[in-house]
C-alpha positions in Angstrom: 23.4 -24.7 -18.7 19.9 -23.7 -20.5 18.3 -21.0 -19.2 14.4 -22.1 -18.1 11.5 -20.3 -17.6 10.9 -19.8 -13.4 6.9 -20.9 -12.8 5.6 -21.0 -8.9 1.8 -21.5 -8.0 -0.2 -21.2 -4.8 -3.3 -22.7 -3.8 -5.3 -22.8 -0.8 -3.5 -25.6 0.2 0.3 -25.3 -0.8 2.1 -21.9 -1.3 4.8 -20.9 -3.4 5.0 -24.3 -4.9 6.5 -25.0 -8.3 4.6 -27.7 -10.4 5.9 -31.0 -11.7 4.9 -30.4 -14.8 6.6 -27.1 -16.8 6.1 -24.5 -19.0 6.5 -24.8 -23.1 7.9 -22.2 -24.8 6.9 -22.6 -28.9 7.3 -20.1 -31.8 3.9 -18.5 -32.5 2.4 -21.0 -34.5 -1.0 -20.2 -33.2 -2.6 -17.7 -31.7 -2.8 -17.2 -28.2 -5.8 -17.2 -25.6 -4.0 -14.4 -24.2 -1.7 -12.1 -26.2 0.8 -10.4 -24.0 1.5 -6.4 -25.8 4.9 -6.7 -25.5 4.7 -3.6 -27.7 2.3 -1.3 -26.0 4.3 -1.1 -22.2 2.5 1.2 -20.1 3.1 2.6 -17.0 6.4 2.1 -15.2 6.2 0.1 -11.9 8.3 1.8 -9.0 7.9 -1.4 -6.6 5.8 -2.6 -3.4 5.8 -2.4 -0.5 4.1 -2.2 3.3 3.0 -0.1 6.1 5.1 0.0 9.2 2.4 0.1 12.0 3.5 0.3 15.8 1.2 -2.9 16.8 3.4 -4.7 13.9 6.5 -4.0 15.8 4.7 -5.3 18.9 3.7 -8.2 17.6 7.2 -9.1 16.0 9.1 -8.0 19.2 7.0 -11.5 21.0 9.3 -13.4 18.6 13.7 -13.9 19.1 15.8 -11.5 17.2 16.5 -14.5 15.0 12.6 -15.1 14.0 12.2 -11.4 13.2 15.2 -11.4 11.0 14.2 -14.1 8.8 10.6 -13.0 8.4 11.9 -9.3 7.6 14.7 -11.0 5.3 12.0 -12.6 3.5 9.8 -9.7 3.4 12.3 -6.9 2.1 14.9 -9.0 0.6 14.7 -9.7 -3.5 15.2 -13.2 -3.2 12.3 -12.9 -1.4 8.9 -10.7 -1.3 11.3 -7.5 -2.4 9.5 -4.8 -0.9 10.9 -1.5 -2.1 8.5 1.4 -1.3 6.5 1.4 1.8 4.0 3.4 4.1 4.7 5.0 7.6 2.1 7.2 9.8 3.0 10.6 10.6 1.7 10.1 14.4 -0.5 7.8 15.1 -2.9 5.7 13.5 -5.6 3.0 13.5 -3.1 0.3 14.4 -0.9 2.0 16.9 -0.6 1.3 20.9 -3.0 4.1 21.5 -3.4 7.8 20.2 -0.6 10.3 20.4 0.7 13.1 17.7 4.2 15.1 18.1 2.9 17.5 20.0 0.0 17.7 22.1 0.6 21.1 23.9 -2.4 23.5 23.5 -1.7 26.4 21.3 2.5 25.9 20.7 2.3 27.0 17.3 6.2 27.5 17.6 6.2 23.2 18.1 8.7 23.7 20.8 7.1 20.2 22.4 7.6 18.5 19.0 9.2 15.1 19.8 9.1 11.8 17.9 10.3 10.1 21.3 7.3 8.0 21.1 8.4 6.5 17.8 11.8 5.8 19.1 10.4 2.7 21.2 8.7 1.2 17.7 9.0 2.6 14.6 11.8 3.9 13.9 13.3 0.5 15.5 11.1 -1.4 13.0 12.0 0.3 9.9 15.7 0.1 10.5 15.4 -3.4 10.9 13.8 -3.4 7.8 16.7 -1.0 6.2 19.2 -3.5 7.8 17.7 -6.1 4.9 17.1 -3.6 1.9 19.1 -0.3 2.0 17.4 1.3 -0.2 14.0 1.5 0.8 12.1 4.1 0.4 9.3 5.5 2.7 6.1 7.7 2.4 4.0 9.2 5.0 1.1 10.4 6.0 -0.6 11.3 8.9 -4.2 10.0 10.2 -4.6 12.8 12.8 -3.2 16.4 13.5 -2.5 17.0 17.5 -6.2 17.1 18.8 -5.4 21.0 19.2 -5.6 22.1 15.2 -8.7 20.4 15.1 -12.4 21.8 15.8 -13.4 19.1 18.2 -10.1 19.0 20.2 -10.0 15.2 19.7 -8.6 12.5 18.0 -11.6 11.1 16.2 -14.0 12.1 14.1 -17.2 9.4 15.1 -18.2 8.0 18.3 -18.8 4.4 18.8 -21.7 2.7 16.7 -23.0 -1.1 17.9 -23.6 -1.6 14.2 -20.1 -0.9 13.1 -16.8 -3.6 13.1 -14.2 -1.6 14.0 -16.1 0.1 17.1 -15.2 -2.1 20.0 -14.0 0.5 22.6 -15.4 3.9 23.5 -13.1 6.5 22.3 -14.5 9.0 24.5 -15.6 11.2 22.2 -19.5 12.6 22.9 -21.8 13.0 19.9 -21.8 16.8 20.2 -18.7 16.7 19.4 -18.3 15.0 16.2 -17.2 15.6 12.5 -18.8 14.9 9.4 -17.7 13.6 6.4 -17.8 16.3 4.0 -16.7 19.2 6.3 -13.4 20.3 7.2 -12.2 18.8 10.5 -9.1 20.9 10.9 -8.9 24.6 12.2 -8.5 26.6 8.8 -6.6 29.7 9.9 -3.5 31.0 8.8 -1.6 30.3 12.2 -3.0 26.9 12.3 -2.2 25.6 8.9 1.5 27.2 8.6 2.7 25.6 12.0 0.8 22.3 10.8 3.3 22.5 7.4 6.1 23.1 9.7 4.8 19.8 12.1 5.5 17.3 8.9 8.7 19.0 8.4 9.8 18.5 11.9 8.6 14.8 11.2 11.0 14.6 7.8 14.1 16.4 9.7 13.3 14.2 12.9 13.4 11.5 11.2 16.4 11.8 9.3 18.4 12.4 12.1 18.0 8.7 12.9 18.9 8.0 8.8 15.6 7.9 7.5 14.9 9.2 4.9 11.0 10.0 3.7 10.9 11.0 0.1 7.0 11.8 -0.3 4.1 12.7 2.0 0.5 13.0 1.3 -2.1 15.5 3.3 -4.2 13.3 5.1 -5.3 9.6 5.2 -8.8 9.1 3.6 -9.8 12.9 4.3 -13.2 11.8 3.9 -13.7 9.0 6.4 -14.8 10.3 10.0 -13.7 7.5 11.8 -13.8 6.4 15.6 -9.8 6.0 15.3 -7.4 8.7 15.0 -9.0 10.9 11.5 -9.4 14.2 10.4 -12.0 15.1 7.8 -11.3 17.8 4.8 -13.0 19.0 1.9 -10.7 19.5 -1.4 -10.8 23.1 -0.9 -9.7 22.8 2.8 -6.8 20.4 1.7 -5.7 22.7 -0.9 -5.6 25.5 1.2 -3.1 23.7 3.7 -1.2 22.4 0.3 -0.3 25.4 -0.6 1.4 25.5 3.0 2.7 22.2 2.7 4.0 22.0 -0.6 7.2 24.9 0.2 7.6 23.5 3.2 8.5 19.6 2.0 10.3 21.4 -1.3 12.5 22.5 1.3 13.4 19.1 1.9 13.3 17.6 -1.4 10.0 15.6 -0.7 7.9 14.9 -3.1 3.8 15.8 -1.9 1.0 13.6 -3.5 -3.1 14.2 -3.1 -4.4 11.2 -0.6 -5.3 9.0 0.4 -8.3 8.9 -1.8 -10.8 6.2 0.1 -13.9 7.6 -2.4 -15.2 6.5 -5.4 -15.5 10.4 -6.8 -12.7 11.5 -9.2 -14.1 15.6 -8.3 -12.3 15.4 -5.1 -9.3 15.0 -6.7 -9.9 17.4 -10.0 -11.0 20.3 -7.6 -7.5 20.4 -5.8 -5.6 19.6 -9.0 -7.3 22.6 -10.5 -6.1 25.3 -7.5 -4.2 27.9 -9.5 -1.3 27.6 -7.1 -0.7 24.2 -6.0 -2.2 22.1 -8.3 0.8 21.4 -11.0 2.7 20.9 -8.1 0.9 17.7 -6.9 3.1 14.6 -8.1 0.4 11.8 -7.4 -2.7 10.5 -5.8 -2.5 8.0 -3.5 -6.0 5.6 -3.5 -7.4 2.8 -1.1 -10.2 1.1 -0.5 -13.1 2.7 -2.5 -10.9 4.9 -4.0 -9.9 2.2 -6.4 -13.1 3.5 -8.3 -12.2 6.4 -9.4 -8.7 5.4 -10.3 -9.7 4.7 -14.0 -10.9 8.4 -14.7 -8.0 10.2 -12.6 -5.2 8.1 -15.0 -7.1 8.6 -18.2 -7.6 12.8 -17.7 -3.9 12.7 -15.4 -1.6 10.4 -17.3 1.3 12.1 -15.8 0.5 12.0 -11.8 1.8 8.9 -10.6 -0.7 6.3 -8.8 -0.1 4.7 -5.6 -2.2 1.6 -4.3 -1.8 3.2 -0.7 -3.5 0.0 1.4 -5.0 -3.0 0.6 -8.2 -3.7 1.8 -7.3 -5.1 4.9 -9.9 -7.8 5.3 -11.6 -9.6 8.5 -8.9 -11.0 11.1 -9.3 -14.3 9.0 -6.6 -14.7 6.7 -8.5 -17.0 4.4 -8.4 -17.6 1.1 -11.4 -16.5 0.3 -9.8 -12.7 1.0 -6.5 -14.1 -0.8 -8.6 -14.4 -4.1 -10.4 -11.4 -3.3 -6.7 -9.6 -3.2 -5.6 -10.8 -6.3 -8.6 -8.8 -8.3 -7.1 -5.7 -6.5 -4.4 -6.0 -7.7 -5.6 -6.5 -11.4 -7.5 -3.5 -11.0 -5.2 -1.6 -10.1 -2.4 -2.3 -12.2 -4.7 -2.4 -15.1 -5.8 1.1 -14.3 -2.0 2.9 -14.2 -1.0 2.1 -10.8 2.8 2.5 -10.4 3.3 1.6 -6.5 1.3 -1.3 -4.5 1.4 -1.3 -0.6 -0.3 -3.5 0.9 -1.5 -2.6 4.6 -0.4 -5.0 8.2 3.0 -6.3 8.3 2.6 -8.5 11.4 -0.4 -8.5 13.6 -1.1 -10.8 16.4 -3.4 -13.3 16.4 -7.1 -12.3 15.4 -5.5 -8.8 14.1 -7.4 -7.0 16.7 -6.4 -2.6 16.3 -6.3 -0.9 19.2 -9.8 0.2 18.5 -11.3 -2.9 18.0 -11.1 -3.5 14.6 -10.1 -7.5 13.2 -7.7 -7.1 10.3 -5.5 -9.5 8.0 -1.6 -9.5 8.0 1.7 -10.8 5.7 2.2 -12.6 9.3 0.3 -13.8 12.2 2.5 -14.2 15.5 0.5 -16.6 18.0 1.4 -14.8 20.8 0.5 -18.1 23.3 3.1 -19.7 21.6 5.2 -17.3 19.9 5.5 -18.9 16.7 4.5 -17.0 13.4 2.8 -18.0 10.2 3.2 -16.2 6.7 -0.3 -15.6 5.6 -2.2 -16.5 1.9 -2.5 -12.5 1.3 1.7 -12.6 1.6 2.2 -14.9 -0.9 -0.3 -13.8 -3.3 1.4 -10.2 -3.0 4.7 -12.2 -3.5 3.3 -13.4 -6.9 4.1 -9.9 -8.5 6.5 -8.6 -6.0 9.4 -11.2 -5.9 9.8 -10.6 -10.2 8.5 -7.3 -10.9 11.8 -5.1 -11.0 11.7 -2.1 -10.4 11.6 -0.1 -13.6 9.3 -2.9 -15.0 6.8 -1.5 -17.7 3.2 -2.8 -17.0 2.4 -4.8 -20.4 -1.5 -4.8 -21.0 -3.1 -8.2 -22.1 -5.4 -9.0 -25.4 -8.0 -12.0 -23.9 -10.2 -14.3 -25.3 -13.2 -14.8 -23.2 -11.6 -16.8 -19.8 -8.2 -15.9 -19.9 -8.8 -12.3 -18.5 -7.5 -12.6 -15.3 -3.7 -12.2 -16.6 -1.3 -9.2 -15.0 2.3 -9.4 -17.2 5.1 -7.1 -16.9 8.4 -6.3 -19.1 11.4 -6.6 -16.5 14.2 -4.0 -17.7 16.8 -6.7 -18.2 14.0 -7.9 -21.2 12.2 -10.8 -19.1 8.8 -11.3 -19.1 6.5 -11.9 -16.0 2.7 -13.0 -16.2 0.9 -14.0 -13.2 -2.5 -15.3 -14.0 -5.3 -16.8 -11.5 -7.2 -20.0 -12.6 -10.4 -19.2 -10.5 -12.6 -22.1 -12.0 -12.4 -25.9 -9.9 -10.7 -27.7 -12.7 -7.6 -27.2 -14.7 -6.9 -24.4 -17.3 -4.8 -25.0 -20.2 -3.8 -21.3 -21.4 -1.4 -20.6 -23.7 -0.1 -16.9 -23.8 1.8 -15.0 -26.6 4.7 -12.9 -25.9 7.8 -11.3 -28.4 6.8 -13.9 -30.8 6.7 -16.8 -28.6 4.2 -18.9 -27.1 4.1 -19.7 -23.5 1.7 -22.9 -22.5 1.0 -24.1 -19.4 -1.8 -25.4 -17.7 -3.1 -23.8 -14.5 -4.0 -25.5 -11.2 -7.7 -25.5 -10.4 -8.7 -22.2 -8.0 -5.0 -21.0 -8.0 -2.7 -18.1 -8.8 0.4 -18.7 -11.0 3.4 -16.4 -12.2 5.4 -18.0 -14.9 8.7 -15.5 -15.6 10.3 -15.6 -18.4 14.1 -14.9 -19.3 14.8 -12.8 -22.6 17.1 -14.7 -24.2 14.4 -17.8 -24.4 12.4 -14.8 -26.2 14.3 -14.0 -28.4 
């Protein structure tokens, strides 16, 4: 039987589809529109994943245990979306039921009312589900909120409610006297406070692994800058490494790695100034990006070659689901794989219909469970996602791309059994003929009008 090149395409109108016409593989007679540098691989690739948010859970649990099973064996599987390193809160977050940490009694810096009961009814549920498909998954975490007693205003948000504002539905209860300010440290930066908050995530890890879950990295805080109307907690850099140098014994401990992030702001300082700190800094393993963060991603990799980089949530979109955000996601992804990224996690797992959070906020999903119904749809942002995750291996060496003028938008990877994946996007409303170089071949194919295509190629038609 001869081995053929695998090449899948969606559109707006048909996902995952694989195209009557193939792909040509030639010598390289000519050269290519796009030269694959099969001999420059740059970063390694350690997988992608998800976050597992409680009102995923609830939206799944609407469906039989038969409809969850297949859309999780599709998900986590590798015959299909292969998910291999995903998110978890540490507490609650933006798209939990409501607000609630570990331990919410005033002053017990001993944590003797530390419980993850609360997670016991979603999460941890959830995630062994997901373990049930891929057994060797592996989870990081962070938290969006300490308990509302480490922090200055005693309360779960940082922001009140603003009419000009998306995600600001529902009062939160918090008055305006009371709020914290990006660029100030929302967290109660004493000695007592930040030594029983280290020993909080390691409750978390040991917690946890008593129900065989295993967390291998955490990061500080999620987007430390962001004072949100949602459970948050500003920081400055020298607050955060102040409680890293708490943090970091306490998860070595453990054998957890600790990364700086999540990173939601286009200024690389915020991360030099903590990487910098005398005692903590060479200790930091990553940096963990989203959202605005992407901006600074280029100057971090160039100056930090070493730190890994973790896309730590995709943009998480409208409540739409369109394809207008699917092509939007796709030059995410190029960005950040182009710029040393090494993990990529997107954000919603399942969300019910309209992707309404808790506090008010519309966002996109893999899935959408009509809950009138209860029938689910995988989304365009799933299969776009799908594009890198289902052939990417992990281990894969990101391979960067030479480009003649309209054939930049071109991600390829070197698989370590020697296979070749490119997924490109035709973003123009006609047909693209592109022919890309790789290990002395050419590959030729001509790309659907306003689609995305991965063409993966075995090593032995390389050779």
């Amino acid at each position: 039987m001869t081995t053929q090149p695998t090449w899948v395409v969606t559109t707006e109108h048909e996902s995952w589809a694989t195209p009557a016409t193939g792909v040509e593989i030639t010598p390289m007679d000519e050269f290519p529109g796009a030269l694959i540098q099969t001999d420059k691989p740059a970063q390694e690739i350690e997988g992608f994943g998800v976050c597992f948010n409680e009102l995923g859970w609830t939206s799944l649990a609407r469906l039989t245990e038969d409809e969850r099973a297949e859309i999780l064996t599709e998900i986590f599987s590798p015959e299909g979306g292969n998910a291999s390193v995903c998110r978890m809160p540490v507490g609650a977050n933006d798209f939990s039921i409501d607000w609630y940490s570990y331990d919410e009694a005033p002053g017990d810096f001993e944590l003797k009312d530390f419980s993850i009961e609360h997670d016991e009814a979603t999460l941890v549920p959830f995630i062994k589900a997901a373990q049930a498909v891929r057994g060797d998954l592996r989870l990081w975490a962070s938290p969006w909120c300490p308990p509302t007693w480490m922090k200055t205003n005693g309360h779960y948000a940082c922001g009140v409610p603003s009419p000009m504002a998306q995600q600001t539905r529902y009062d939160n209860g918090l008055t305006p006297d009371r709020t914290i300010p990006e660029g100030t440290d929302g967290f109660i930066l004493d000695e007592e406070h930040l030594d029983a908050y280290a020993r909080y995530f390691g409750k978390f890890i040991d917690a946890y692994a008593e129900h065989g879950i295993d967390i291998s990295m955490v990061m500080p805080q999620n987007e430390f800058n962001s004072d949100q109307v949602f459970p948050s907690c500003t920081w400055t850099p020298a607050g955060l490494a102040r409680f890293l140098r708490h943090l970091v014994p306490e998860m070595s401990k453990r054998d957890v790695e600790v990364f700086f992030g999540t990173m939601e702001r286009p200024n690389e300082r915020l991360v030099e100034e903590v990487l910098a700190d005398p005692e903590i800094g060479d200790k930091i393993r990553g940096i963990g990006f989203q959202w605005a963060g992407k901006g600074a991603v280029p100057y971090i990799h160039h100056a930090h070659p070493e730190l890994k980089i973790y896309q730590s949530e995709q943009e998480c979109g409208d409540g739409k689901n369109d394809w207008r955000y699917a092509r939007y996601a796709w030059t995410m992804m190029r960005h950040y794989f182009n710029h040393g990224a090494n993990v990529y996690d997107y954000w919603n797992l399942s969300l019910d219909e309209g992707g309404v959070s808790r506090w008010g906020w519309s966002q996109n999903s893999f899935v959408t469970v009509d809950h009138a119904d209860a029938t689910y749809t995988f989304n365009y942002e799933y299969y776009i996602w799908k594009h890198l995750a289902h052939f990417v291996q992990r281990g894969a060496r990101f391979l960067p791309t030479l480009s003649y003028t309209g054939y930049e938008n071109v991600l390829s990877f070197a698989n370590p059994d020697g296979s070749i994946v490119i997924a490109a996007q035709n973003d123009m409303t006609s047909e693209l003929p592109i022919v890309f170089g790789a290990g002395g071949k050419l590959i030729k194919a001509t790309l659907p009008a306003d689609s995305i295509s991965t063409i993966h190629v075995p090593a032995e038609l390389l050779a």
